[in-house]
C-alpha positions in Angstrom: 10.1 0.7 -20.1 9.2 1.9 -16.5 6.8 0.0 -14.9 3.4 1.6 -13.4 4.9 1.4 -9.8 7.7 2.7 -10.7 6.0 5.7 -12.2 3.6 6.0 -9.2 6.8 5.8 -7.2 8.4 8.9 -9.1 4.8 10.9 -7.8 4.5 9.7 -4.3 7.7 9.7 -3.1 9.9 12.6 -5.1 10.8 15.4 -3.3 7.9 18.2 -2.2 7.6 20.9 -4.5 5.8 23.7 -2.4 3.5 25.6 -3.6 2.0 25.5 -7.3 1.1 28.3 -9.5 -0.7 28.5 -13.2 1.4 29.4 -15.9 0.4 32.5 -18.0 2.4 33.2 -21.1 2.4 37.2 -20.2 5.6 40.0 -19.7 4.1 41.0 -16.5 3.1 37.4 -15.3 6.8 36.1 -15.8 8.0 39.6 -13.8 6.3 38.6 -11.1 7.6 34.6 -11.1 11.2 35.7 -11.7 10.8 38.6 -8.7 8.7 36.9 -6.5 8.6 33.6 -6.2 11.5 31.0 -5.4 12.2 28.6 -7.7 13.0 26.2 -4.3 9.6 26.9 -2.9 7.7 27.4 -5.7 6.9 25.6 -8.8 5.3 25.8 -12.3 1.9 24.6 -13.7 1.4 24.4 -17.7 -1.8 23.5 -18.7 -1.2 21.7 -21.5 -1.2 22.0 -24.8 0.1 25.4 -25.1 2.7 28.3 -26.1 5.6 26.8 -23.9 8.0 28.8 -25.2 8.6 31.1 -22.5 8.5 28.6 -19.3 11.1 29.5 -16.8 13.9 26.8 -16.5 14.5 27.0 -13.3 11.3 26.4 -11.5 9.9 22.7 -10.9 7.2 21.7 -13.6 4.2 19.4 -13.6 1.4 19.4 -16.6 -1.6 19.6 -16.5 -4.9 19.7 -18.9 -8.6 18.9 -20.1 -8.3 17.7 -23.1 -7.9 13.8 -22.6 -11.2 13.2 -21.2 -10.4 9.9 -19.4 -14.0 8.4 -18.2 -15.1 8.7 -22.8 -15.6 5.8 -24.6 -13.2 7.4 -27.2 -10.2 9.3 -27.3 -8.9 12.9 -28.9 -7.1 12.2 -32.4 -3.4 10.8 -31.9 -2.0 14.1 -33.2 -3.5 16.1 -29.7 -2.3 13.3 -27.3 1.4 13.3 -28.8 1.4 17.1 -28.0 0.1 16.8 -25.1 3.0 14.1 -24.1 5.5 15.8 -26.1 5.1 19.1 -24.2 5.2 17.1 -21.2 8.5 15.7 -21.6 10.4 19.1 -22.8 9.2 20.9 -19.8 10.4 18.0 -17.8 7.3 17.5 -16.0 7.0 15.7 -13.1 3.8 14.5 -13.9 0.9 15.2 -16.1 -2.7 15.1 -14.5 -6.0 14.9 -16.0 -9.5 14.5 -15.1 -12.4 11.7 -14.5 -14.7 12.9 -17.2 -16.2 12.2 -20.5 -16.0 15.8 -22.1 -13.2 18.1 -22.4 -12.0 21.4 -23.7 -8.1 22.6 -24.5 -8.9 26.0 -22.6 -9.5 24.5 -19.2 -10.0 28.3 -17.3 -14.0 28.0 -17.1 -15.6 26.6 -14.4 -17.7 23.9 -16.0 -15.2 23.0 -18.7 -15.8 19.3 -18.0 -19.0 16.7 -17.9 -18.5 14.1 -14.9 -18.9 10.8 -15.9 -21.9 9.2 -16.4 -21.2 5.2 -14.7 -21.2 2.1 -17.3 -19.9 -1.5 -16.0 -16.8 -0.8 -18.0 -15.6 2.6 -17.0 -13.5 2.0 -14.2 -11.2 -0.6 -16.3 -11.5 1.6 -19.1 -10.0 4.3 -17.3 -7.4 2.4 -15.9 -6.5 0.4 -19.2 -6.5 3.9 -20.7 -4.0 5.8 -18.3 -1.3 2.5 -18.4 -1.8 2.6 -22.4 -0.6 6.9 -21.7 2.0 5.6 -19.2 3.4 3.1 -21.0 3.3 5.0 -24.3 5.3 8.2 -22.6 6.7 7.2 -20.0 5.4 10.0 -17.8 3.5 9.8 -14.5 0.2 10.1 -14.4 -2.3 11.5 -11.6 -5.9 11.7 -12.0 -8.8 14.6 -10.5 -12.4 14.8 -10.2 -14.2 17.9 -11.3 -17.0 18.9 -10.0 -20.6 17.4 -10.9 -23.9 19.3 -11.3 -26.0 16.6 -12.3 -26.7 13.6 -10.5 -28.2 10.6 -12.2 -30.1 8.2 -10.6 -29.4 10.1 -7.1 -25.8 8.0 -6.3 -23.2 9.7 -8.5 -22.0 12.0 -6.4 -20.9 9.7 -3.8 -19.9 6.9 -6.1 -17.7 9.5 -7.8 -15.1 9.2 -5.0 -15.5 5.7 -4.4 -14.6 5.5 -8.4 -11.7 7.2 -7.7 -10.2 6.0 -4.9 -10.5 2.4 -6.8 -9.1 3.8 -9.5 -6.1 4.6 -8.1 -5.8 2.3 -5.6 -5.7 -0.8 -9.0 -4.0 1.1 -11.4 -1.4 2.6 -9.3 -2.0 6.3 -10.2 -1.8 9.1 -7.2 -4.8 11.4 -7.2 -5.3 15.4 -7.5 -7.5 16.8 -5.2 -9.4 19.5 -6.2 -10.9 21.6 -3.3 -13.1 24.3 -5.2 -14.4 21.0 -7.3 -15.3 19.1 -3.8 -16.6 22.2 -2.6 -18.7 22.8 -5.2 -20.0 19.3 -5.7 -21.1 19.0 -2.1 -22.8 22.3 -2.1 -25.1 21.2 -5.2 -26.2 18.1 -4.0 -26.4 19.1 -0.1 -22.9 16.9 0.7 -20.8 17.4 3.7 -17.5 18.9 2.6 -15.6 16.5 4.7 -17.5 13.4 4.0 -16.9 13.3 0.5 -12.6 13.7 1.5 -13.5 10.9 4.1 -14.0 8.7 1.1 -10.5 9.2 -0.5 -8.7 7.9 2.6 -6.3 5.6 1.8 -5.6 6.5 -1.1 -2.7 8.6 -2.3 -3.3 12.3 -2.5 0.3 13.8 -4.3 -1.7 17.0 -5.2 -4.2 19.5 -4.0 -5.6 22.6 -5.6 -6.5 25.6 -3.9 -8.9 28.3 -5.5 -7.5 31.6 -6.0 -11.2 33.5 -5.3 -13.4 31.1 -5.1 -15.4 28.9 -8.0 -17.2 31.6 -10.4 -19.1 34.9 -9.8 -21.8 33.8 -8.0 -20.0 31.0 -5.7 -17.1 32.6 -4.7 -16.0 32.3 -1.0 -13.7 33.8 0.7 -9.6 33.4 1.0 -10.4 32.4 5.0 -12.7 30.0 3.8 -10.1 28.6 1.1 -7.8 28.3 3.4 -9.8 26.6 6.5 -10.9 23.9 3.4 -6.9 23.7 2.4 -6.0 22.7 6.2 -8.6 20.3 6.7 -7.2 18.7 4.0 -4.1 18.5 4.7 -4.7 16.9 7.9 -6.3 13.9 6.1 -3.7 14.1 3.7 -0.6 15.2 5.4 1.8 13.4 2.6 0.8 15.8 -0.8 4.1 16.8 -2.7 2.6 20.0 -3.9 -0.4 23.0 -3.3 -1.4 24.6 -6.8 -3.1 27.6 -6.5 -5.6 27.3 -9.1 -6.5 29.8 -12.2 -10.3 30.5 -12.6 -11.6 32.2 -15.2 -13.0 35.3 -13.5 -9.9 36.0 -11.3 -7.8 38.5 -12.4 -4.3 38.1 -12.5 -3.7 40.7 -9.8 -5.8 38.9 -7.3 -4.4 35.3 -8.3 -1.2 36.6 -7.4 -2.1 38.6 -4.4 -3.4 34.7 -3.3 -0.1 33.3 -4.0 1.6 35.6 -1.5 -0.9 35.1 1.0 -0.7 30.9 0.5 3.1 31.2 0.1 3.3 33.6 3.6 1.0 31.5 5.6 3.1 28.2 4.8 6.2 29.8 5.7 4.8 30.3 9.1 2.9 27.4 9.8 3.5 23.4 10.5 2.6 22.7 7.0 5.3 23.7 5.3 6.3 21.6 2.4 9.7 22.3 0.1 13.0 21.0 -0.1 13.9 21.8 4.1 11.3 19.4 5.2 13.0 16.6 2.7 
C-alpha cells in the first residue's frame, strides 16, 4: 500500500507535463490532438466519469471530475466512486483531482457546477480523512481545487476558503490545483484582490494550474491578454507546477479552445516558463 507521502511524492516531484488540454470524445477534436499537439509537450485531461474509449495512448493523462463533492457530509454511491477510480487507473492517470465543495455534478462544463463549502468544526478533517480513505482505497494521487464562491456567509468565507485549503493540504499531504478563472471570479464578487487571495496559498504545493480558454461565462469573459497576465503572475508564486490545463467552459467553442491552446502552447515555447521534459 503506498503511503500518502509517497503518493504526494508521485505529484510533486514527477516529471513536468507541459501544457494540459480537455478531452472531448469527437473525430475532429482527436484530428487536431493527433496533428497538433506533441505528445512530449502536451498532455490529456479526462474528466471523469466518461466514454474513454477513444483516449490517445500516447499522450500523458491526469483525471479529473465533480462528482465526489469532498467538503459533503456524505458521499456519491460506491458504484460512481469505483468508476471514477477505475477509469483513473486504465488511463494511467497521474493523478485524479477534485474539488472543495459540498455539491457536485458528473457534467462539470458549466460555470457554477459546484456549491463552495459552507464551514462546520469538522470539515477540514473530514476532508482529509475522506481523500486518505480515496488514496488508500486506489492507490492514486490525489490533488484538490477550489471553485469559485458566490455567496459569502457570515462575510469570512471567501478568505477562509484558502486558508482551508492551504491547511488541507499542507496535513494531509495532497498538492493543490489552482484554478485561475475560479480565483478570478471569486475575488471579483466579493471585491478581493486577485493576488491576495494566491498570497494565501504560499507555501503550499501548487502541482497544477488551470488557465481559461475565453474567460468564465458570457457575461465575465476577459480577454486572452488578461488570461495570460493572471497565468504569469502565478507562476512566479508558483514557479514548481508540473502542468498548465487549458480549461473547457461551457460557452467556448471548440474552435476557440483550441485556437487558445496554440496561443498558450507558442508563448511557452518562447518564454522562461517553459515546462516539459527539456527542463527535467
Amino acid at each position: 500500500m503506498k503511503t500518502e507521502t509517497l503518493l504526494k511524492k508521485e505529484v510533486t516531484l514527477g516529471k513536468k507535463l507541459g501544457i494540459g488540454v480537455a478531452w472531448i470524445d469527437s473525430p475532429e477534436y482527436l484530428r487536431f490532438i493527433n496533428s497538433e499537439l506533441d505528445p512530449l509537450y502536451h498532455y490529456i485531461e479526462v474528466h471523469l466519469p466518461s466514454n474513454i474509449q477513444n483516449v490517445p495512448s500516447n499522450f500523458e493523462k491526469i483525471a479529473h471530475c465533480s462528482t465526489l463533492p469532498l467538503a459533503d457530509i456524505h458521499e456519491p454511491t460506491k458504484d460512481l466512486i469505483k468508476a471514477v477510480f477505475q477509469q483513473a487507473k486504465e488511463i494511467k492517470a497521474h493523478w485524479i483531482g477534485e474539488h472543495l465543495s459540498i455539491l457536485g455534478t458528473t457534467d462539470g462544463l458549466q460555470f457554477g457546477y459546484i456549491f463552495a463549502p459552507i464551514k462546520d468544526e469538522g470539515l477540514k478533517n473530514r476532508v482529509i480523512k475522506k481523500i486518505k480513505s480515496y488514496q488508500e482505497t486506489y492507490g492514486i494521487p490525489f490533488v484538490i481545487e477550489l471553485g469559485p464562491r458566490y455567496h459569502d456567509w457570515g462575510g469570512v468565507d471567501v478568505l477562509e476558503d484558502y486558508k482551508l485549503l492551504k491547511s488541507i493540504s499542507n496535513e494531509g499531504n495532497i498538492p493543490i490545483i489552482l484554478d485561475i478563472p475560479h480565483t478570478w471570479a471569486t475575488a471579483k464578487a466579493f471585491n478581493k484582490s486577485f493576488e491576495d487571495l494566491l498570497s494565501l496559498l504560499k507555501g503550499a504545493h501548487i502541482a497544477e494550474i488551470h488557465i481559461g480558454a475565453s474567460g468564465v461565462s458570457k457575461k465575465g469573459q476577459i480577454s486572452f491578454e488578461q488570461s495570460w497576465n493572471q497565468l504569469v503572475i502565478c507562476l512566479e508564486m508558483f514557479p514548481d507546477v508540473r502542468g498548465i490545463t487549458v480549461e473547457l467552459g461551457k460557452n467556448t467553442k471548440i474552435e476557440d479552445y483550441c485556437n487558445t491552446v496554440r496561443e498558450v502552447s507558442k508563448r511557452f515555447q518562447s518564454s522562461k516558463w517553459r515546462i516539459n521534459n527539456e527542463n527535467n
